[in-house]
C-alpha beads as a LAMMPS data file, in Angstrom:
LAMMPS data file: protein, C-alpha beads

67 atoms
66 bonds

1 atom types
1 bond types

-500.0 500.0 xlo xhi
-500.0 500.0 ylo yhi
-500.0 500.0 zlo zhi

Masses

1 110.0

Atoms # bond

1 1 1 -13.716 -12.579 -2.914
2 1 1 -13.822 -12.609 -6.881
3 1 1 -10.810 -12.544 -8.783
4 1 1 -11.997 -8.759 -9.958
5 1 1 -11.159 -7.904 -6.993
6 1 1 -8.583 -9.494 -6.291
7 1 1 -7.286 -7.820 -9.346
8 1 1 -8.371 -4.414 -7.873
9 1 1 -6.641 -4.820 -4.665
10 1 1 -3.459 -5.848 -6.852
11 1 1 -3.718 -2.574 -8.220
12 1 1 -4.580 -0.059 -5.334
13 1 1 -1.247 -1.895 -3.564
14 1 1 0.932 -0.936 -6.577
15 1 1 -0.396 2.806 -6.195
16 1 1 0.228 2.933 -2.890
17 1 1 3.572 1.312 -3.538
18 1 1 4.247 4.234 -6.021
19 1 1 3.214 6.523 -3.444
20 1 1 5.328 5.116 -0.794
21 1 1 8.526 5.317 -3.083
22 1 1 7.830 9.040 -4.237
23 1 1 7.502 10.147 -0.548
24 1 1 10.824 8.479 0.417
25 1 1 12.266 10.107 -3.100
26 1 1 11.355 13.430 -1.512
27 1 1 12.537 12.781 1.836
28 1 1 15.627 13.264 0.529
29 1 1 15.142 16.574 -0.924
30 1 1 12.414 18.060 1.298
31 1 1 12.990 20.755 4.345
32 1 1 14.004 19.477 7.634
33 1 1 10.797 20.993 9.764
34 1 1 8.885 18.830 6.677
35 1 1 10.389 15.625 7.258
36 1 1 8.015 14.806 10.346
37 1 1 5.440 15.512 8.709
38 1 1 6.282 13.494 5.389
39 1 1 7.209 10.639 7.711
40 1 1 3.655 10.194 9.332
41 1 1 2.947 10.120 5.600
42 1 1 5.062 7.042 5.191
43 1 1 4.119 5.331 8.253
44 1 1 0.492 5.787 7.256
45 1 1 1.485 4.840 3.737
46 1 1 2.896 1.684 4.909
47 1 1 -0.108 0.783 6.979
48 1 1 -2.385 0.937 4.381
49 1 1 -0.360 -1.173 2.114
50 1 1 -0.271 -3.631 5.232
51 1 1 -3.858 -3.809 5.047
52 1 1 -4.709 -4.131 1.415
53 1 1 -1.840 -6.671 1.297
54 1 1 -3.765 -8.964 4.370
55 1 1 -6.868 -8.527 2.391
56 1 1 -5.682 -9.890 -0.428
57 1 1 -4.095 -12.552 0.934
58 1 1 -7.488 -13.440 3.033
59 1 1 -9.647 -12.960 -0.326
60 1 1 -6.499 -15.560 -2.370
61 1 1 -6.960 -17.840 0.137
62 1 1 -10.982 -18.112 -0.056
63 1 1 -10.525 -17.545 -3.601
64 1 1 -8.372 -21.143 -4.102
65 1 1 -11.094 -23.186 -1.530
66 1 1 -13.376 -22.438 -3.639
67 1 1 -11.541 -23.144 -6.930

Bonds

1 1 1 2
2 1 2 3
3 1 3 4
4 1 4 5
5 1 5 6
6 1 6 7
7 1 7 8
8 1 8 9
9 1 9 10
10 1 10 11
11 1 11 12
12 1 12 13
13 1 13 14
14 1 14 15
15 1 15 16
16 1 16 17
17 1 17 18
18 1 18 19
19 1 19 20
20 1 20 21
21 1 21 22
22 1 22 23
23 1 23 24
24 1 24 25
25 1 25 26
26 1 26 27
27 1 27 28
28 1 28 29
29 1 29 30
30 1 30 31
31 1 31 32
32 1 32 33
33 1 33 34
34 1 34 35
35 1 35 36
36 1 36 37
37 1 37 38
38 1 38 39
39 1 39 40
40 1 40 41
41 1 41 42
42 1 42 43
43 1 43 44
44 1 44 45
45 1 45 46
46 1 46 47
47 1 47 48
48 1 48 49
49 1 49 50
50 1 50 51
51 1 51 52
52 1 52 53
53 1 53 54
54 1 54 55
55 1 55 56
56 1 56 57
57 1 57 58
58 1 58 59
59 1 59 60
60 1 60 61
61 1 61 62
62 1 62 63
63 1 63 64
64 1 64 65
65 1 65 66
66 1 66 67
């Protein structure tokens, strides 16, 4: 993995980091019969940034063997 993409992934976790804190901002605020749904929004949320995060420290670690 190149270090442009490594960059990339850098920046679609803080996005989804942003996300993540907006939704739990409104969870707050939001109507009770919402907060299921907003929830599966986190959880899903939370995944993704799982993912991107594993990537990226799979792609780091190939990156500095290389190096």
């Amino acid at each position: 993995m190149s270090a442009a993409e490594l960059k990339n992934l850098d920046k679609n976790i803080a996005r989804l980091k942003e996300q993540l804190a907006n939704k739990r901002d409104t969870l707050v605020t939001i109507a009770p019969e919402e907060k299921m749904r907003l929830k599966q929004q986190i959880e899903d949320l939370r995944k993704q940034i799982r993912d991107l995060e594993r990537e990226q420290w799979q792609g780091s670690s190939l990156l500095g063997m290389v190096q």
